[in-house]
Structures are given as C-alpha cells and as structure tokens.
C-alpha positions as a Markdown table, in Angstrom:
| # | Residue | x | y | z |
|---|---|---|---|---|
| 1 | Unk | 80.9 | 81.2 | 112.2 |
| 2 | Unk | 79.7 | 84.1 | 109.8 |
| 3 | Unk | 81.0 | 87.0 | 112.2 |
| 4 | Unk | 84.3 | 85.3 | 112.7 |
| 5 | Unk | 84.9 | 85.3 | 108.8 |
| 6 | Unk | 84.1 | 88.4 | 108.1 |
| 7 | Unk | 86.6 | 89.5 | 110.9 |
| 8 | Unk | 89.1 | 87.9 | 109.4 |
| 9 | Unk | 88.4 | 89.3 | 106.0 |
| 10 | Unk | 88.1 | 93.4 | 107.8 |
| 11 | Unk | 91.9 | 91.8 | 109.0 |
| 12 | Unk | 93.0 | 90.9 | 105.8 |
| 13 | Unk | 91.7 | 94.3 | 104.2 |
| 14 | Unk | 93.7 | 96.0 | 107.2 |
| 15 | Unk | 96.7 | 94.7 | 106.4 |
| 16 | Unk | 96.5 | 94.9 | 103.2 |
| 17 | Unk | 96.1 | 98.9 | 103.2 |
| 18 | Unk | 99.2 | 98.9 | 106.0 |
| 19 | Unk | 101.2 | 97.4 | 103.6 |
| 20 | Unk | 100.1 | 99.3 | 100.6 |
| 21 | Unk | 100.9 | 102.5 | 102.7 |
| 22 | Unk | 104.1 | 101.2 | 103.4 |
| 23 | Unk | 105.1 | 100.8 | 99.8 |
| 24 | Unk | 104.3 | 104.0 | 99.0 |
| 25 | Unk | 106.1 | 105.4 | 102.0 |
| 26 | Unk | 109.4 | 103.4 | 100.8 |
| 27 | Unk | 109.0 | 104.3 | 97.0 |
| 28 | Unk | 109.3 | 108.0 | 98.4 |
| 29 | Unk | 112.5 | 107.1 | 100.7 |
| 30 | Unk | 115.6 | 108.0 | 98.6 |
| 31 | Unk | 118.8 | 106.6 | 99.8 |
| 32 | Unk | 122.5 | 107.0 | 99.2 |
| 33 | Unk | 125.3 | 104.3 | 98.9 |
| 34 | Unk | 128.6 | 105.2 | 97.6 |
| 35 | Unk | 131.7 | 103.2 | 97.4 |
| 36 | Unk | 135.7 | 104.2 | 96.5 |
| 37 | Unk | 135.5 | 106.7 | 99.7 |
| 38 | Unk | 132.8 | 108.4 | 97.8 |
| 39 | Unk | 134.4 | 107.9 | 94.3 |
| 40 | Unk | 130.8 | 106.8 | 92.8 |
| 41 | Unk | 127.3 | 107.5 | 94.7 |
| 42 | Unk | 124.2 | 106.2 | 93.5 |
| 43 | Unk | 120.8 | 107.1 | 95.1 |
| 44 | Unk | 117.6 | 104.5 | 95.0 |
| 45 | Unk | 114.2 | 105.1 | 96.1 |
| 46 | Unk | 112.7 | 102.3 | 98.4 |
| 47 | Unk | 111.8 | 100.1 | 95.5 |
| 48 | Unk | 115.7 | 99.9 | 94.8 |
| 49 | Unk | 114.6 | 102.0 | 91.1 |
| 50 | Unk | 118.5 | 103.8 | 90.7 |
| 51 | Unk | 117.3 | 107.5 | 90.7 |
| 52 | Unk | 120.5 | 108.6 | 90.5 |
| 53 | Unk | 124.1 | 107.5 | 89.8 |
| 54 | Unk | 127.4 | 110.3 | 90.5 |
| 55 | Unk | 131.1 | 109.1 | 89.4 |
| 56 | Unk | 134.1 | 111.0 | 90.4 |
| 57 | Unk | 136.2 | 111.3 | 87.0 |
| 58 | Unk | 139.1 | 109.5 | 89.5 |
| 59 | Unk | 136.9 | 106.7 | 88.8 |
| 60 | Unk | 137.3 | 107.0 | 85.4 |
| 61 | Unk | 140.4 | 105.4 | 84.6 |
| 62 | Unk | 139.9 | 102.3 | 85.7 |
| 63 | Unk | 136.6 | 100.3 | 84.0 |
| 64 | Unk | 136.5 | 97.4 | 86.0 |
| 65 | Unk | 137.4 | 99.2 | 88.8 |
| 66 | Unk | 134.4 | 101.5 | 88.3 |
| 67 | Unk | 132.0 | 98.7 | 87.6 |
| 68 | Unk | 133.1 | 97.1 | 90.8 |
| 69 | Unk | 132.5 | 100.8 | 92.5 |
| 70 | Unk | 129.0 | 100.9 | 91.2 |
| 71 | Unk | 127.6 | 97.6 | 92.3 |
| 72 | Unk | 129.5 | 98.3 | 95.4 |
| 73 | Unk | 127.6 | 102.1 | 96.1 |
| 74 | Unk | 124.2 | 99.5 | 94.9 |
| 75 | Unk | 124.7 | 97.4 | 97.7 |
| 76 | Unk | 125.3 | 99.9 | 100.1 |
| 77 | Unk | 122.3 | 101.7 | 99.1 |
| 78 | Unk | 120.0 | 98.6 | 99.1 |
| 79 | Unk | 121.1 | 97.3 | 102.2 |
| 80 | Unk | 119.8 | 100.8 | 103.9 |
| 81 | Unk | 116.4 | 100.3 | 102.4 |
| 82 | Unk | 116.3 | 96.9 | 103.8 |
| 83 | Unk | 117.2 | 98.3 | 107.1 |
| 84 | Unk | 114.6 | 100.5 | 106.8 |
| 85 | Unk | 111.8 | 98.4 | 105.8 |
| 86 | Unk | 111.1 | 96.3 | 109.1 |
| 87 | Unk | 110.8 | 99.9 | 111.2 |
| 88 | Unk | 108.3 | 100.9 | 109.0 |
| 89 | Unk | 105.2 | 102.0 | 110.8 |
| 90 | Unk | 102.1 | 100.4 | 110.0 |
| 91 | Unk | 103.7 | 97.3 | 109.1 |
| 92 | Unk | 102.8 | 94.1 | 110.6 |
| 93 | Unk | 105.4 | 92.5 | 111.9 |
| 94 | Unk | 107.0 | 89.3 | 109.6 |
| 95 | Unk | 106.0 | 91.3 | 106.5 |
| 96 | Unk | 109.0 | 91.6 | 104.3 |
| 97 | Unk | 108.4 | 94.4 | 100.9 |
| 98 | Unk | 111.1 | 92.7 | 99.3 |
| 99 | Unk | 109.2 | 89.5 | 98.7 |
C-alpha cells in the first residue's frame, strides 16, 4: 500500500509542475481582440491582465459606443486565450487555468 501512495503523490507533484509550466507559458502569450472593424484593440497576456488598450479617435465621439467597443475587443481577446488553453502542451487533459 506504501508504494502505491507514493506513486500517486510523484503523480500529483507531476501534474502539478505541468500545470505550473502551463501558466507560465500562458502569462507570456499576448493576444489581440479588437472590435469596431478595428476601431479599439486591446492586447491581454494569458492571464487576461490588459497589457495594452489602442482606440481609433473615430471612436471617440461616441462614449457608450466606445465603452461597448472595449468590452467587445475584451471578449474577443479572452475568448482566444481560452482557445488556447486546452492545446497547451503539458497539460493534462480536463484541466481548465481559468478555474
């Protein structure tokens, strides 16, 4: 019973570092989403931290439209990372970064 509890635990530890690795590997990703055919373009690193936010002073004339633009380019972005996530290598499969 001793040897099949200590493999378990070498397991765990395995994991643990593949997942570690991951989230280091997505916290150097940068992504793009934009919104407005481009109007506003924000860029997020894989732990959705905005690293970057670009607005086309077209989009300035409108404020709600702009705030609208924004969260729109967010999604975009975000919803690339998540795409990403589950083809990271090392990964087990079922583990979500997100959680």
């Amino acid at each position: 019973m001793g040897s099949g509890f200590s493999k378990m635990k070498k397991q765990a530890r395995l994991m643990q570092e593949q997942l570690s690795q991951a989230k280091n590997k997505m916290e150097s990703t940068l992504v793009e989403g934009s919104s407005g055919n481009g109007l506003v373009t924000v860029t997020l690193n894989g732990s959705k931290d905005l690293k970057k936010i670009a607005i086309k002073p077209e989009a300035l004339t409108d404020v709600e439209g702009l705030q609208d633009l924004i969260i729109g380019a967010f999604e975009a972005a975000s919803a690339k990372i998540e795409d990403q996530a589950p083809g990271l290598p090392g990964l087990p499969a079922g583990m979500n970064l997100f959680a």
